[in-house]
LUMLUMDREN-2810 file (N, C-alpha, C; in Angstrom, 1 decimal):
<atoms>
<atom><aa>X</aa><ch>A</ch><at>N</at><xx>-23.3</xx><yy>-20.1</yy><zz>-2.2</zz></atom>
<atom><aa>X</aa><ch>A</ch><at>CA</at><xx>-22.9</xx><yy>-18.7</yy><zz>-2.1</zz></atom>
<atom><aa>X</aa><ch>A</ch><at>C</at><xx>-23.5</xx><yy>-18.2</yy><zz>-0.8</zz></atom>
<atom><aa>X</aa><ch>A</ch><at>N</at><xx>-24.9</xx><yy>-18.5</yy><zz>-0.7</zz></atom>
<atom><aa>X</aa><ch>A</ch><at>CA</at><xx>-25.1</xx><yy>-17.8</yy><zz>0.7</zz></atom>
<atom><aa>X</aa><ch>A</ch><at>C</at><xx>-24.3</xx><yy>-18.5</yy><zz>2.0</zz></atom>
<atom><aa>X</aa><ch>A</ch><at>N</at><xx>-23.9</xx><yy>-19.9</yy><zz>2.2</zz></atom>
<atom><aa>X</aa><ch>A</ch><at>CA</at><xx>-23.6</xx><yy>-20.6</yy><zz>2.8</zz></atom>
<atom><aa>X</aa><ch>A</ch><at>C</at><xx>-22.1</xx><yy>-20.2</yy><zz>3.3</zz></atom>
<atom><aa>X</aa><ch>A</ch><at>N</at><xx>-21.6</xx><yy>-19.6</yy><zz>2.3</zz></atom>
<atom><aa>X</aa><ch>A</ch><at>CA</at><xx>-20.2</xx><yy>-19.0</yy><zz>2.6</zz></atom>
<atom><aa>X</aa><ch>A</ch><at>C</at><xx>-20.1</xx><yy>-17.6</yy><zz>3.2</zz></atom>
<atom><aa>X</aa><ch>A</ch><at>N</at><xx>-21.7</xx><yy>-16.5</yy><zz>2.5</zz></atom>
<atom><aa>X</aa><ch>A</ch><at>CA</at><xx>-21.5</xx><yy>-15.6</yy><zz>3.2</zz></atom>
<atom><aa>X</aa><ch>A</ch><at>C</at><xx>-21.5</xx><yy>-15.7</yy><zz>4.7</zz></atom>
<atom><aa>X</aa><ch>A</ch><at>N</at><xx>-23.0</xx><yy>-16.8</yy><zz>4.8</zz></atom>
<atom><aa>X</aa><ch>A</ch><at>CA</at><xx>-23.0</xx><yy>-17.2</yy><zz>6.4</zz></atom>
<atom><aa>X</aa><ch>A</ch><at>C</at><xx>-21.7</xx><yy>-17.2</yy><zz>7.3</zz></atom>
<atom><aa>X</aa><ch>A</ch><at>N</at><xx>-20.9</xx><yy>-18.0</yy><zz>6.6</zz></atom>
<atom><aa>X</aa><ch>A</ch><at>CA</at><xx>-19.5</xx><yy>-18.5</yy><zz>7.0</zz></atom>
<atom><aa>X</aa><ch>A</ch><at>C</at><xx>-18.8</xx><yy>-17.0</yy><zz>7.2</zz></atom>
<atom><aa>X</aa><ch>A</ch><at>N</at><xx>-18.9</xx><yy>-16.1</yy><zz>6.1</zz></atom>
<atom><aa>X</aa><ch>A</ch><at>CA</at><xx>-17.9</xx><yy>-15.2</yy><zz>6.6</zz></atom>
<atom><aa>X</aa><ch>A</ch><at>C</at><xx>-18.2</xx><yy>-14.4</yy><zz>7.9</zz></atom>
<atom><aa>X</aa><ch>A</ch><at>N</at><xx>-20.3</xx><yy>-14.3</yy><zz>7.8</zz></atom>
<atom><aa>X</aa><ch>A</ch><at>CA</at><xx>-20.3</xx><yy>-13.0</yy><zz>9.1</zz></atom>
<atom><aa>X</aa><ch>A</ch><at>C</at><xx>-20.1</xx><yy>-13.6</yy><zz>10.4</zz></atom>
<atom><aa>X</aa><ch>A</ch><at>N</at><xx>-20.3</xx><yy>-15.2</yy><zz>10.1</zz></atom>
<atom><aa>X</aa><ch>A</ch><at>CA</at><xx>-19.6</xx><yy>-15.7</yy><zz>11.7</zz></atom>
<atom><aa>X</aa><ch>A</ch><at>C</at><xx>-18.5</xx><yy>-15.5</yy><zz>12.0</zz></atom>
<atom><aa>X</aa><ch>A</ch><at>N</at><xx>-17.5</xx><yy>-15.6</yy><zz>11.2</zz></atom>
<atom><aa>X</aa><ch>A</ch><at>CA</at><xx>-16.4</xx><yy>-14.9</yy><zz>11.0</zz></atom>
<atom><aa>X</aa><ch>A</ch><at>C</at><xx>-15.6</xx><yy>-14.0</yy><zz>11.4</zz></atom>
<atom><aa>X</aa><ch>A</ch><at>N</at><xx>-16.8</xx><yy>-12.6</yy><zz>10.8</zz></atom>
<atom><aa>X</aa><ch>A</ch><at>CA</at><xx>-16.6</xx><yy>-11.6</yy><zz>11.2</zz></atom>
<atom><aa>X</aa><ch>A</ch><at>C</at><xx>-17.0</xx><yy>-11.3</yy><zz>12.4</zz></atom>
<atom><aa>X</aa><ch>A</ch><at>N</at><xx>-18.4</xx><yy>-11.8</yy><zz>13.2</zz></atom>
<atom><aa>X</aa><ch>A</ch><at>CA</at><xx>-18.3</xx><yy>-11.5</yy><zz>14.6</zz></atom>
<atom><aa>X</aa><ch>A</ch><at>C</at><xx>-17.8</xx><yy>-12.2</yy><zz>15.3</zz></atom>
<atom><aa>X</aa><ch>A</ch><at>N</at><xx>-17.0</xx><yy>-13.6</yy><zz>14.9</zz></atom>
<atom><aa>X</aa><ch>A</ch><at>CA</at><xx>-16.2</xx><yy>-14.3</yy><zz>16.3</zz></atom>
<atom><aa>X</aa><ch>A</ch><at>C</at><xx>-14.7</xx><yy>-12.8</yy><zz>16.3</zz></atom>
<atom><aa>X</aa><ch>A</ch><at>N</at><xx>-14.1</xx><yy>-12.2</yy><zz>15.2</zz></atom>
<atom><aa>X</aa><ch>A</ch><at>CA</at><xx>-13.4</xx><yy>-11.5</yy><zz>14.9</zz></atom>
<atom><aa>X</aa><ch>A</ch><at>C</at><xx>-13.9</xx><yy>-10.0</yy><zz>16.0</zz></atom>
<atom><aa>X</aa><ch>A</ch><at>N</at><xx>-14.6</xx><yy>-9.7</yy><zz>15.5</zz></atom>
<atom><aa>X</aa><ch>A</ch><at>CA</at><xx>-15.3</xx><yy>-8.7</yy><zz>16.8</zz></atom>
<atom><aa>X</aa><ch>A</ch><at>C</at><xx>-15.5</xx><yy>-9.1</yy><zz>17.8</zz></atom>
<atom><aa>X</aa><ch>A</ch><at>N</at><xx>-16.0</xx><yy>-10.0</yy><zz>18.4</zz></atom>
<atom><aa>X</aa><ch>A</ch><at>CA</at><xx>-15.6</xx><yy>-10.3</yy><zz>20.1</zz></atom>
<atom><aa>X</aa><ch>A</ch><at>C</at><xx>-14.3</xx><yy>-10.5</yy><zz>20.3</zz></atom>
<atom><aa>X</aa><ch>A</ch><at>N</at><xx>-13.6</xx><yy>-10.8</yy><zz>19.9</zz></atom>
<atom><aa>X</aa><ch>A</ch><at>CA</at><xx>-11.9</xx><yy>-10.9</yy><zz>19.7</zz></atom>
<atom><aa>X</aa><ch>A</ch><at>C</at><xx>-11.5</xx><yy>-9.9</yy><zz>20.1</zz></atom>
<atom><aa>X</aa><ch>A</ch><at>N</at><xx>-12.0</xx><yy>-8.9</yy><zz>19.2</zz></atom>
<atom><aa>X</aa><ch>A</ch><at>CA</at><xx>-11.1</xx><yy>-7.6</yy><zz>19.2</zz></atom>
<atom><aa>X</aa><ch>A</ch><at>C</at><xx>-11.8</xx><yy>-7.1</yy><zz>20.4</zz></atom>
<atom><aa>X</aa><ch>A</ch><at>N</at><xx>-13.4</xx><yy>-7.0</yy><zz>20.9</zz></atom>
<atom><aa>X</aa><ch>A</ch><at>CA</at><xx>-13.5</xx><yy>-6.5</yy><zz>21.8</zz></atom>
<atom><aa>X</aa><ch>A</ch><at>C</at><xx>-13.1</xx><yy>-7.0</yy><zz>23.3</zz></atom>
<atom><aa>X</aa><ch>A</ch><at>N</at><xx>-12.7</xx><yy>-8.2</yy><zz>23.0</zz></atom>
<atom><aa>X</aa><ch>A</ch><at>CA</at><xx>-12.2</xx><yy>-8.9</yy><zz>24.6</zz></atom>
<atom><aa>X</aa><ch>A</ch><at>C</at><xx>-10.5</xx><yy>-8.2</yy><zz>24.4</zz></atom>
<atom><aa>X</aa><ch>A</ch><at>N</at><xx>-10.2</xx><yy>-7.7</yy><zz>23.1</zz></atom>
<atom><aa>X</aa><ch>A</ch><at>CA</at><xx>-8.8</xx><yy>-7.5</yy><zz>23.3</zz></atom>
<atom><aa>X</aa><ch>A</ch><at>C</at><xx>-8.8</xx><yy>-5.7</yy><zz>24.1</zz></atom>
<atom><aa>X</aa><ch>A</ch><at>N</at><xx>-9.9</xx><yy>-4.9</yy><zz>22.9</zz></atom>
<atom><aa>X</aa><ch>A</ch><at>CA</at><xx>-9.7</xx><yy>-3.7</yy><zz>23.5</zz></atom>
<atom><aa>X</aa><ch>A</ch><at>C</at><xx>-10.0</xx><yy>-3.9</yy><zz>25.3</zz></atom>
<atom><aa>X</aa><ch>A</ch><at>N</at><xx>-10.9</xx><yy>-4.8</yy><zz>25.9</zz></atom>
<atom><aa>X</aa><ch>A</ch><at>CA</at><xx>-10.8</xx><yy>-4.8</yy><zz>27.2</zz></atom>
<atom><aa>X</aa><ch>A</ch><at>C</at><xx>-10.0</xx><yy>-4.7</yy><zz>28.1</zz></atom>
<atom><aa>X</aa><ch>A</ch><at>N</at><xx>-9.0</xx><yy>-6.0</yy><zz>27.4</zz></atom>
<atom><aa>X</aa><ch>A</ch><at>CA</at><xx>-7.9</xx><yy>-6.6</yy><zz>27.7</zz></atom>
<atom><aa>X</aa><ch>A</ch><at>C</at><xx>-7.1</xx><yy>-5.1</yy><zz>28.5</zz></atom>
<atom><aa>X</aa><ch>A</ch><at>N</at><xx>-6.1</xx><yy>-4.8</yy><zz>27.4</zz></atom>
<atom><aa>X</aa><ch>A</ch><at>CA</at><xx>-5.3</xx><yy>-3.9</yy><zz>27.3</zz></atom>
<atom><aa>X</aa><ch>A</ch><at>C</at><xx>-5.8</xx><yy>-2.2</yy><zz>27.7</zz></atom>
<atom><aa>X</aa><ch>A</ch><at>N</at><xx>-7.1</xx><yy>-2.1</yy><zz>27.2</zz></atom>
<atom><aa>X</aa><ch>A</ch><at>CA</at><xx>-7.4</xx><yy>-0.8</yy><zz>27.3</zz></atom>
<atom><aa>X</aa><ch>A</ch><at>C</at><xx>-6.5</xx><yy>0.7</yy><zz>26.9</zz></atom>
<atom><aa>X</aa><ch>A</ch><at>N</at><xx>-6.4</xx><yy>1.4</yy><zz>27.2</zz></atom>
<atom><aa>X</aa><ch>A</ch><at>CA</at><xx>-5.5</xx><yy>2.4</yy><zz>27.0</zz></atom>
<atom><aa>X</aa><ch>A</ch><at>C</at><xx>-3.9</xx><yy>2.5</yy><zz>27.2</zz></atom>
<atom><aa>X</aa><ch>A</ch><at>N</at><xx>-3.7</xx><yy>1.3</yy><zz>27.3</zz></atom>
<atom><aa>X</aa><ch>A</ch><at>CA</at><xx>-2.4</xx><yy>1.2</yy><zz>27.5</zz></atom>
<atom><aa>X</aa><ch>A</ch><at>C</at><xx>-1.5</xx><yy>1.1</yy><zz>26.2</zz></atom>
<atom><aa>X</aa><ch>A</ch><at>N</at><xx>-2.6</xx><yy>0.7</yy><zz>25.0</zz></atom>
<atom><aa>X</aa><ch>A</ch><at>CA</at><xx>-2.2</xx><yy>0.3</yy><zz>23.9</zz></atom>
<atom><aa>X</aa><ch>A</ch><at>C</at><xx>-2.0</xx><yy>1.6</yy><zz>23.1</zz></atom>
<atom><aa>X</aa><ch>A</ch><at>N</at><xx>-1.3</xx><yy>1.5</yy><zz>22.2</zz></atom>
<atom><aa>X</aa><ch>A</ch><at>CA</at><xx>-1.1</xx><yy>2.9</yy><zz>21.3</zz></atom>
<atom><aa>X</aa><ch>A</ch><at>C</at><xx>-2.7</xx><yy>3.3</yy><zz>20.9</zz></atom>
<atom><aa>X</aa><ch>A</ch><at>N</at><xx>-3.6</xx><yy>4.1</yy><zz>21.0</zz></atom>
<atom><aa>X</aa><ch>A</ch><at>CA</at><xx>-4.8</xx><yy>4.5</yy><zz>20.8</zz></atom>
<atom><aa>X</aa><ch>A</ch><at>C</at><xx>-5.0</xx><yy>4.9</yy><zz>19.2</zz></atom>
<atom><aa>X</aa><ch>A</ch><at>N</at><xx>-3.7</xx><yy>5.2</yy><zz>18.6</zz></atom>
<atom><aa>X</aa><ch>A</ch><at>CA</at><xx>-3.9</xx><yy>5.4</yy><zz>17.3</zz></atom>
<atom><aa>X</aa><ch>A</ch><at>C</at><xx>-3.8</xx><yy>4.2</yy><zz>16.3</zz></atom>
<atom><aa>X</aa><ch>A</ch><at>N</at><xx>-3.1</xx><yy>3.3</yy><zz>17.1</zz></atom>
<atom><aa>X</aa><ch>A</ch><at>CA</at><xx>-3.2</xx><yy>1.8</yy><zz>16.6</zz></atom>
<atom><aa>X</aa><ch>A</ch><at>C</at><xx>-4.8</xx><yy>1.2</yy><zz>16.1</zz></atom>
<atom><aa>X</aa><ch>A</ch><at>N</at><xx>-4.9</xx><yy>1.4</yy><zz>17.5</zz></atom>
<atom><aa>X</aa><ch>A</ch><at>CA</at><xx>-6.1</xx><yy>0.8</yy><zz>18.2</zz></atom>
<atom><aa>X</aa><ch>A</ch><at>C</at><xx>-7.6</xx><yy>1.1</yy><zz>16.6</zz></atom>
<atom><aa>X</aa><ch>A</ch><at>N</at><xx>-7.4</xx><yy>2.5</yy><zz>16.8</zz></atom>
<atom><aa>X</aa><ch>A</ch><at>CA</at><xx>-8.8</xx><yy>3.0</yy><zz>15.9</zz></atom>
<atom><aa>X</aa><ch>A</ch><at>C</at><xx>-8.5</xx><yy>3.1</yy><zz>14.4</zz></atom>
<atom><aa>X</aa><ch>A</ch><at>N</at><xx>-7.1</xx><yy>2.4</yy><zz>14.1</zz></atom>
<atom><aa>X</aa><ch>A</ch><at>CA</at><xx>-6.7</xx><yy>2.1</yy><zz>12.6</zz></atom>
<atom><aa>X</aa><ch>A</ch><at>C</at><xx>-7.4</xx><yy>0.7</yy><zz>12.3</zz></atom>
<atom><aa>X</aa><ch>A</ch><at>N</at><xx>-6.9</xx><yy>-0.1</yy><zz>13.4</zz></atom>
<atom><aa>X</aa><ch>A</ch><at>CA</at><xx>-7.3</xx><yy>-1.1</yy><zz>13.4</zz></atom>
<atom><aa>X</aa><ch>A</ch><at>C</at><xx>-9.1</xx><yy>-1.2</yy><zz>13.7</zz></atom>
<atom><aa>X</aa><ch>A</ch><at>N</at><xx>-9.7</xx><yy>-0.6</yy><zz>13.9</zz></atom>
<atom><aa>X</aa><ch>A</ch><at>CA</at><xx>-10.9</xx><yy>-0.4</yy><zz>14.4</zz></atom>
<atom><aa>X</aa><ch>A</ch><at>C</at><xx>-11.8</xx><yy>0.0</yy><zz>12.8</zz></atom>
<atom><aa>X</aa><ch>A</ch><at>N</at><xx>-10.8</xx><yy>0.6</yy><zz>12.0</zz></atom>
<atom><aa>X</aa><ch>A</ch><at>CA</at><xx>-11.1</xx><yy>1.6</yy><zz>10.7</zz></atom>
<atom><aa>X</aa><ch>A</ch><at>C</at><xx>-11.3</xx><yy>0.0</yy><zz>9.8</zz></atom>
<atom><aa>X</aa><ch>A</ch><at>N</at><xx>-10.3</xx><yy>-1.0</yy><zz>9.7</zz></atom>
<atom><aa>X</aa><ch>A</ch><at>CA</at><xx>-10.3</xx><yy>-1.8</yy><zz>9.3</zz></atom>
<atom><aa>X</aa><ch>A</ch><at>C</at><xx>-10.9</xx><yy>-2.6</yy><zz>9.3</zz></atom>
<atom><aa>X</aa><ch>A</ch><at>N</at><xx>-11.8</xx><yy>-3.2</yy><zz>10.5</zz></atom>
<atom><aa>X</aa><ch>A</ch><at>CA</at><xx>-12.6</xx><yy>-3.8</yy><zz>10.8</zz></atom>
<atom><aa>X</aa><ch>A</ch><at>C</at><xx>-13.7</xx><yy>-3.4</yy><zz>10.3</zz></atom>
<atom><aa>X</aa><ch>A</ch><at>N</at><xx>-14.3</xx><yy>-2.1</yy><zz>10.5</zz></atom>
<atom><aa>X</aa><ch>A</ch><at>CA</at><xx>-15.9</xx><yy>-1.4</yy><zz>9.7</zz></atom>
<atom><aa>X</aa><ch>A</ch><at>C</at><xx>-15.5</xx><yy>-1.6</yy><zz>8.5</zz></atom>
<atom><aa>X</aa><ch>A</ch><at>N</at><xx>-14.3</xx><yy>-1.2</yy><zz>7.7</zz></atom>
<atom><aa>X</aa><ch>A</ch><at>CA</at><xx>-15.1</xx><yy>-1.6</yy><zz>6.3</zz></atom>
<atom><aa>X</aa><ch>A</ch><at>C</at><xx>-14.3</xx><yy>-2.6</yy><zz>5.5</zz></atom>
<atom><aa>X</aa><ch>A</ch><at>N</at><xx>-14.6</xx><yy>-3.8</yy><zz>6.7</zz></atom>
<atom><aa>X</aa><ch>A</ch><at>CA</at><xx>-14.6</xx><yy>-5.4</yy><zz>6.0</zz></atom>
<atom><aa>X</aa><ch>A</ch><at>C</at><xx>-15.6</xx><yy>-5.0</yy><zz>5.1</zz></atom>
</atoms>
């Protein structure tokens, strides 16, 4: 059980540098209301 939580927060933070190399990526080019739905999503994994 704990072995898998392990598994998921790595998970979850390879998933967060992802997303933060993506908001870099693109920056405000992207729909901004997209952006912080998807951002809503993320905080309450």
């Amino acid at each position: 059980m704990k072995k898998a939580y392990g598994n998921m927060k790595k998970a979850y933070g390879n998933m967060k540098k992802a997303y933060g190399g993506m908001k870099k990526e693109y920056g405000e080019r992207e729909n901004p209301y997209r952006m912080t739905d998807y951002q809503h999503r993320m905080t309450d994994y």
